[in-house]
C-alpha positions in Angstrom: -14.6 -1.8 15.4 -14.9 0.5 12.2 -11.7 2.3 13.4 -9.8 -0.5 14.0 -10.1 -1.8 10.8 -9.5 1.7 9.0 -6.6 1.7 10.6 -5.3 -1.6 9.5 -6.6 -1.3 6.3 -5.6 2.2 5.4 -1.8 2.1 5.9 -1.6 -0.7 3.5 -3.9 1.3 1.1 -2.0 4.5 1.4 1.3 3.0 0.8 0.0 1.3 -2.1 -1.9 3.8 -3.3 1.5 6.2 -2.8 3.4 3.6 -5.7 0.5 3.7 -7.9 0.3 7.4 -8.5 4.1 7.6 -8.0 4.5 5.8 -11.9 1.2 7.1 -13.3 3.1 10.8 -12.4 5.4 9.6 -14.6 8.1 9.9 -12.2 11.4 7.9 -12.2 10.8 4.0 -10.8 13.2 1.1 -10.8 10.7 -1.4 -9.6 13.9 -4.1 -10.5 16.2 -2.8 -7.8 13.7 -2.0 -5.5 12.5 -5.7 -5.8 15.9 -7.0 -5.3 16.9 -5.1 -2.0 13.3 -6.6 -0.4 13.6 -10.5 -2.1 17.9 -10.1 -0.9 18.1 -8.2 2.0 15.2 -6.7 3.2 12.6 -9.8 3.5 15.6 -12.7 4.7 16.5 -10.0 7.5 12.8 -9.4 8.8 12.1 -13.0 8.4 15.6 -13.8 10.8 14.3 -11.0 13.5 10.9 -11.5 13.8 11.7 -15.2 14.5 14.5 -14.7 16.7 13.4 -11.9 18.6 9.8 -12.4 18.9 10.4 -16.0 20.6 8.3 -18.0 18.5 8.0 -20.9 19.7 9.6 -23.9 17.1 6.5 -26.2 17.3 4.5 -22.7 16.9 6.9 -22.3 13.1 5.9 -26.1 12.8 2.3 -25.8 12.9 2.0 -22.8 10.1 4.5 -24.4 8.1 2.0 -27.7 8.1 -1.0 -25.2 7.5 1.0 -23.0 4.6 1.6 -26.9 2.7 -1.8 -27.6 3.4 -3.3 -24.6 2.1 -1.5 -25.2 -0.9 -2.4 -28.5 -1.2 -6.4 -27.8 -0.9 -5.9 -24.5 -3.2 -3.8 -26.6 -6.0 -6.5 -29.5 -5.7 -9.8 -27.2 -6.3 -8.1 -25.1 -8.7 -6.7 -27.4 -10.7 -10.8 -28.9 -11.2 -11.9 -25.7 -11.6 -9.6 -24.8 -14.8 -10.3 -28.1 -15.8 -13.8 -28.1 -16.0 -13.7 -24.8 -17.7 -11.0 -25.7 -20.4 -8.5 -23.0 -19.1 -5.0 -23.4 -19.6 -3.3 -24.4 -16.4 0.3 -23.3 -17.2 -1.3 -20.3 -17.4 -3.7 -19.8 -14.4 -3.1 -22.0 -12.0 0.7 -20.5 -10.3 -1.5 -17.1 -9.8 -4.5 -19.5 -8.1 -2.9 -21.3 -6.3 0.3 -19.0 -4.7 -1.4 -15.9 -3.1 -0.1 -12.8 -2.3 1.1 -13.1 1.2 4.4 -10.5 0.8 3.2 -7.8 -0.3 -0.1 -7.4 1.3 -0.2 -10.8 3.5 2.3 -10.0 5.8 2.1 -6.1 6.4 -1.8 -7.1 7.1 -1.0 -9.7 9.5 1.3 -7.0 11.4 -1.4 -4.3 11.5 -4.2 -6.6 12.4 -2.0 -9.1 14.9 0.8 -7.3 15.8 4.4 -8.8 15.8 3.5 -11.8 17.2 1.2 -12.3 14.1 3.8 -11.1 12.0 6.0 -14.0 13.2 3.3 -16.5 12.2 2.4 -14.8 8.7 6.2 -15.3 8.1 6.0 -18.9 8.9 3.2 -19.3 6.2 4.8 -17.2 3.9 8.1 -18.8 4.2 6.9 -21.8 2.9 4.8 -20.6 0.1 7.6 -18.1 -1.0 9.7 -21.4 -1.7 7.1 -22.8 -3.7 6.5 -19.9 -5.6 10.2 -20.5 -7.2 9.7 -24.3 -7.4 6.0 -25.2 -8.2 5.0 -21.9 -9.5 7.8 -21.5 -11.4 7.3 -25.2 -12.9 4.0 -25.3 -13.9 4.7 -21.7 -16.3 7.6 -22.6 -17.5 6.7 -26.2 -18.1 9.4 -28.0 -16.1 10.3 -28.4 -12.4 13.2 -26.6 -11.3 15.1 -26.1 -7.6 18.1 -24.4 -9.2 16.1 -20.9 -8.3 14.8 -21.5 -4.7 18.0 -22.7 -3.6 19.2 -19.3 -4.2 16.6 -17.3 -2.3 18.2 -15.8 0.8 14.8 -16.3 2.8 15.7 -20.1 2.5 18.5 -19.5 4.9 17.6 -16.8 7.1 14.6 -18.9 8.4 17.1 -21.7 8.5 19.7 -20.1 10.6 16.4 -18.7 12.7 15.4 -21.9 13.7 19.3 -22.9 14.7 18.5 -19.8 17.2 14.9 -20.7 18.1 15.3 -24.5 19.0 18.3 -23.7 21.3 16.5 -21.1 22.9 19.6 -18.9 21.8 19.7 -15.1 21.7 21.5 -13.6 18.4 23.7 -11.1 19.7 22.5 -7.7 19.5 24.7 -6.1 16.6 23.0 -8.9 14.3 19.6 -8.4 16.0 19.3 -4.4 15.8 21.5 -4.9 12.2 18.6 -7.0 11.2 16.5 -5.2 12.4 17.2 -2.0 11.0 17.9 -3.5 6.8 14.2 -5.8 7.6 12.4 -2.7 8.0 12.5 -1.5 4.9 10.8 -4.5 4.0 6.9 -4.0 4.2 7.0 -0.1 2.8 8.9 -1.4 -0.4 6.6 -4.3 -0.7 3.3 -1.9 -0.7 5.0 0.7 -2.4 6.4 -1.9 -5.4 3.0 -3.3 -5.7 1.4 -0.2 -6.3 4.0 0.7 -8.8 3.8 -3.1 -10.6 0.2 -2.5 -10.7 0.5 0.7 -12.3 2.6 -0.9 -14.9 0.2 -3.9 -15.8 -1.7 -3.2 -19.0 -5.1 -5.0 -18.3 -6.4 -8.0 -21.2 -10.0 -9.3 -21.2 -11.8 -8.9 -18.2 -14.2 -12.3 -19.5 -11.6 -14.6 -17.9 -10.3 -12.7 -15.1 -13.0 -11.2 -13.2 -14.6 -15.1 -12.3 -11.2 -16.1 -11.5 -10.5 -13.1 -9.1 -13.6 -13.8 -7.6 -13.1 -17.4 -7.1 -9.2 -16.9 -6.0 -10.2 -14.9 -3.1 -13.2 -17.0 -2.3 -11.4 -20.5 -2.7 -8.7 -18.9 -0.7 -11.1 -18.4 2.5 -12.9 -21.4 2.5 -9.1 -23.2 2.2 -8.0 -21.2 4.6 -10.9 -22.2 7.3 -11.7 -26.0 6.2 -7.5 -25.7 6.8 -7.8 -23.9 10.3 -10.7 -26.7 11.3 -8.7 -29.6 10.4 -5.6 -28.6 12.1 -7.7 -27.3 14.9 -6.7 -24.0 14.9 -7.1 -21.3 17.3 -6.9 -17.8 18.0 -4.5 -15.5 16.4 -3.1 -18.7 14.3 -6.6 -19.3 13.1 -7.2 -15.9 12.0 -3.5 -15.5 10.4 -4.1 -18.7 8.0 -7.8 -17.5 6.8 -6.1 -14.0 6.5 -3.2 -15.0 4.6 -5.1 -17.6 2.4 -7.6 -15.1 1.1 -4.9 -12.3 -0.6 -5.1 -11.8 -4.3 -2.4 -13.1 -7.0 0.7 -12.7 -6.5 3.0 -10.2 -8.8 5.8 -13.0 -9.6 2.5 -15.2 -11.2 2.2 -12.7 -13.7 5.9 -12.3 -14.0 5.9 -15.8 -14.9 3.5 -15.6 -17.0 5.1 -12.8 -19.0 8.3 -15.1 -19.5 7.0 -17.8 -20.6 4.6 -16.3 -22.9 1.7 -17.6 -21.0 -1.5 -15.5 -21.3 0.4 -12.5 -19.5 -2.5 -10.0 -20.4 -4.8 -12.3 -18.7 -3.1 -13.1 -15.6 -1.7 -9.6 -15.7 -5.8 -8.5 -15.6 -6.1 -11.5 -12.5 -3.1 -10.0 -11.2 -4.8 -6.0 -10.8 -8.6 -7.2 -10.3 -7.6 -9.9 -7.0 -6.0 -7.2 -6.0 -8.6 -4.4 -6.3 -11.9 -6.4 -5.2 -9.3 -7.3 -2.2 -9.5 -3.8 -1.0 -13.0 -4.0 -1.6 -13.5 -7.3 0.8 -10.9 -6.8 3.2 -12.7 -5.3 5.7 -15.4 -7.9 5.9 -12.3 -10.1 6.1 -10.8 -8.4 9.0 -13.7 -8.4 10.9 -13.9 -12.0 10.5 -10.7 -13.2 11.7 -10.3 -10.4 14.2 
């Protein structure tokens, strides 16, 4: 069991690990482009093959779709109380509680740990809460609700034209499949690689705020992502994708946002690299759990 989860965990690790000692070595990084080709290219185009070659079925998509809005919706609803009860800015905290990392470590875990098929499901979730990052998440830092940014994020239409595919039971033909394929598999080595870099960049604020909040992201997120799994009376690999994906750390855009909008960026920036770091720390308890 101990080498199956080194050998989950590590490749994520090392590829991390590889973009955080790339910038602290000083050496060239354009973090900006790199983001681009995976948001653009590289993330619509593994989002359209996994789904279309992996014959997911539709009701399969449904079912984590329901599960990513109903994580959010238990995750927004406790940590909106939480920052509440402790007088903490919500414009501020609550896009980086409530939107977790599921790109750049959710989804390369769920293919180590589940294989393609679990791939296929962690892009379901992810789908979903990759829209809301660029409507909710977006919203709450910047103060008003906007759709004029998700409805230009390519993954919007490569999942739609993926389900055109998957409810007829159609085949893309295989110059888009192996096209796909080859652009979408750039995608999880740029995402690990990027977040090492982006974490390399963050300069760290006051641990006295984020180190609860890290622990409580990555705890809320599990017992979300079970008391979801019980409800919809999940099973198997779906179960363990949902608790997987629901207990990441913050997401990068969250402090992004915050750093636009002038909303405590030091602080989420500090949420943003101490999630991240006690996830390394936890994921293979984690692992073992769902596995």
């Amino acid at each position: 069991m101990l080498l199956q989860l080194l050998e989950i965990v590590a490749p994520v690790f090392i590829c991390t690990a590889i973009g955080y000692g790339w910038i602290k070595a000083g050496l060239p990084s354009d973090t900006t482009l790199a983001s681009s080709l995976v948001l653009n290219i590289g993330t619509p185009c593994l989002v359209f093959y996994t789904l279309t070659s992996i014959n997911l079925d539709p009701s399969a998509f449904a079912e984590m779709a329901l599960a990513a809005l109903a994580v959010l919706a238990g995750a927004l609803v406790v940590s909106w109380a939480v920052l509440a009860m402790f007088k903490l800015p919500q414009r501020s905290f609550l896009p980086a509680l409530i939107l977790p990392n599921m790109g750049n470590m959710g989804l390369p875990l769920a293919l180590f740990a589940f294989g393609e098929k679990g791939l296929a499901l962690a892009i379901a979730l992810f789908s979903i809460i990759a829209i809301a990052q660029f409507t909710l998440g977006l919203g709450i830092a910047a103060g008003s609700m906007t759709f004029k940014v998700a409805v230009r994020q390519p993954i919007l239409y490569s999942v739609a034209v993926a389900l055109v595919f998957m409810s007829g039971d159609m085949t893309p033909p295989k110059w888009i499949l192996e096209t796909t394929k080859l652009l979408g598999g750039i995608t999880i080595p740029l995402l690990l690689i990027t977040l090492g870099i982006t974490l390399g960049k963050i300069k760290m604020g006051s641990l006295k705020r984020a180190l609860p909040l890290s622990v409580f992201r990555l705890a809320s997120g599990f017992v979300v992502g079970i008391f979801v799994a019980e409800v919809l009376e999940l099973e198997g690999m779906a179960r363990g994708v949902v608790i997987l994906q629901s207990t990441m750390p913050v997401a990068v855009f969250s402090y992004l946002f915050a750093m636009t909008y002038d909303q405590d960026p030091e602080d989420v920036a500090s949420l943003t690299m101490i999630s991240t770091l006690l996830s390394f720390v936890t994921l293979p308890a984690l692992l073992w759990f769902v596995i």
